[in-house]
C-alpha positions in Angstrom: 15.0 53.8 94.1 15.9 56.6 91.5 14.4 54.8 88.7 11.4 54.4 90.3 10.9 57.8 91.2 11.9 58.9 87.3 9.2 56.5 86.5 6.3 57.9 88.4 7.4 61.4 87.1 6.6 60.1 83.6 3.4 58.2 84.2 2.1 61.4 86.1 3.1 63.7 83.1 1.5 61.6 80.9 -1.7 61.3 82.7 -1.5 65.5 83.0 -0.9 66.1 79.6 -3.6 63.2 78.4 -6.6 65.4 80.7 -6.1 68.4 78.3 -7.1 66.9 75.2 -9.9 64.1 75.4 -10.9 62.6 72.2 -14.2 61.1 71.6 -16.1 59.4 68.5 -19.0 60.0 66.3 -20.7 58.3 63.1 -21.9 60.0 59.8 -25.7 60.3 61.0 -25.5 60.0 65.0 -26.2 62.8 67.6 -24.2 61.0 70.3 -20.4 60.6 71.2 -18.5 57.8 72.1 -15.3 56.1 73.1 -13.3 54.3 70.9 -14.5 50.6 72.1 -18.4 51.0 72.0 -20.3 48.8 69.5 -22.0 52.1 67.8 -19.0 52.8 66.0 -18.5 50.2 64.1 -20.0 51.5 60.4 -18.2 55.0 61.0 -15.9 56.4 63.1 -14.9 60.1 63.3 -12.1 61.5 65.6 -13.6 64.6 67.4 -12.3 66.6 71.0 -14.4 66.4 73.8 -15.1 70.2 73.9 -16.1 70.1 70.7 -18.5 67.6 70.5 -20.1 69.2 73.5 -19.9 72.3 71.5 -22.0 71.3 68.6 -24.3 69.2 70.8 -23.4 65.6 71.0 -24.5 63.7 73.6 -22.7 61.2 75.2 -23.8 57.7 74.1 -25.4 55.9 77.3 -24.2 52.8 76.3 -20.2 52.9 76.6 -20.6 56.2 79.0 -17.8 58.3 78.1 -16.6 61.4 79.8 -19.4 63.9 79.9 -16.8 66.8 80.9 -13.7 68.0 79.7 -11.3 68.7 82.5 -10.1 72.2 81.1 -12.4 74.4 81.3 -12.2 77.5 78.2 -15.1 80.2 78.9 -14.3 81.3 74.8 -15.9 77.6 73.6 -18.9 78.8 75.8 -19.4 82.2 73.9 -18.9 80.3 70.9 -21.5 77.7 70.9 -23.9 80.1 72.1 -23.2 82.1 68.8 -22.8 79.1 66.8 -26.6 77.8 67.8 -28.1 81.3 66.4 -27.1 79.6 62.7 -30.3 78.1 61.2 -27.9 75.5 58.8 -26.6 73.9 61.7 -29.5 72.0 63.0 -30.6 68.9 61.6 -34.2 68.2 61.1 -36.3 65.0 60.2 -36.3 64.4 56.3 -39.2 65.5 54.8 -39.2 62.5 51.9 -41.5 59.9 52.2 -40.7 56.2 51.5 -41.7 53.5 48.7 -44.4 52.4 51.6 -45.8 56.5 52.2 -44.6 56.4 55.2 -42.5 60.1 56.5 -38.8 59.4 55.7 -37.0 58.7 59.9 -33.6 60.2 58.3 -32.3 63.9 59.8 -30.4 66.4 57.4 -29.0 69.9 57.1 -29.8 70.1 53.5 -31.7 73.5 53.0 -33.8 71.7 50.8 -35.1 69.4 53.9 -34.1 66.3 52.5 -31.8 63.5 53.0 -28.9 62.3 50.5 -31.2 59.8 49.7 -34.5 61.9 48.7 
């Protein structure tokens, strides 16, 4: 019956210690996070913590549903996204190149110049 008990002592730390840190996925381009199965990762795949997606505003992808909260909560991430978001460079916007068919280019980028690595 020891064993057992020694067991369930180790499964429960390791579920305690895994709640801390929750990893979640994004692509090059995307605006949305994901776990390591869903089928939108399969081009690119970049390791990011939950909090910190959240922070630089990733949503979660509504196809594999990942965790939408991180269960530790640190009020300094808060004051820091909240100062981060005053930064004009961090926001993406639409491209403002226009394709070989004149149509407005559908690509986002932070480039200052407005335009994506391909314009």
């Amino acid at each position: 019956m020891k064993p057992f008990k020694i067991l369930l002592f180790i499964l429960a730390l390791g579920v305690t210690s895994f709640s801390f840190s929750q990893d979640v996925f994004t692509t090059k381009t995307g605006k949305k996070y994901h776990k390591e199965s869903c089928r939108y990762l399969s081009n690119s795949m970049y390791r990011v913590d939950l909090n910190d997606a959240i922070q630089y505003g990733y949503d979660p992808c509504s196809v594999c549903k990942p965790p939408t909260k991180a269960s530790s909560t640190n009020n300094s991430a808060s004051n820091f996204s909240s100062a981060s978001s005053n930064s004009t460079n961090d926001t993406a916007k639409q491209c403002s190149g226009k394709t070989q068919a004149g149509n407005r280019c559908k690509r986002t980028t932070k480039n200052s110049n407005g335009r994506c690595y391909q314009h």
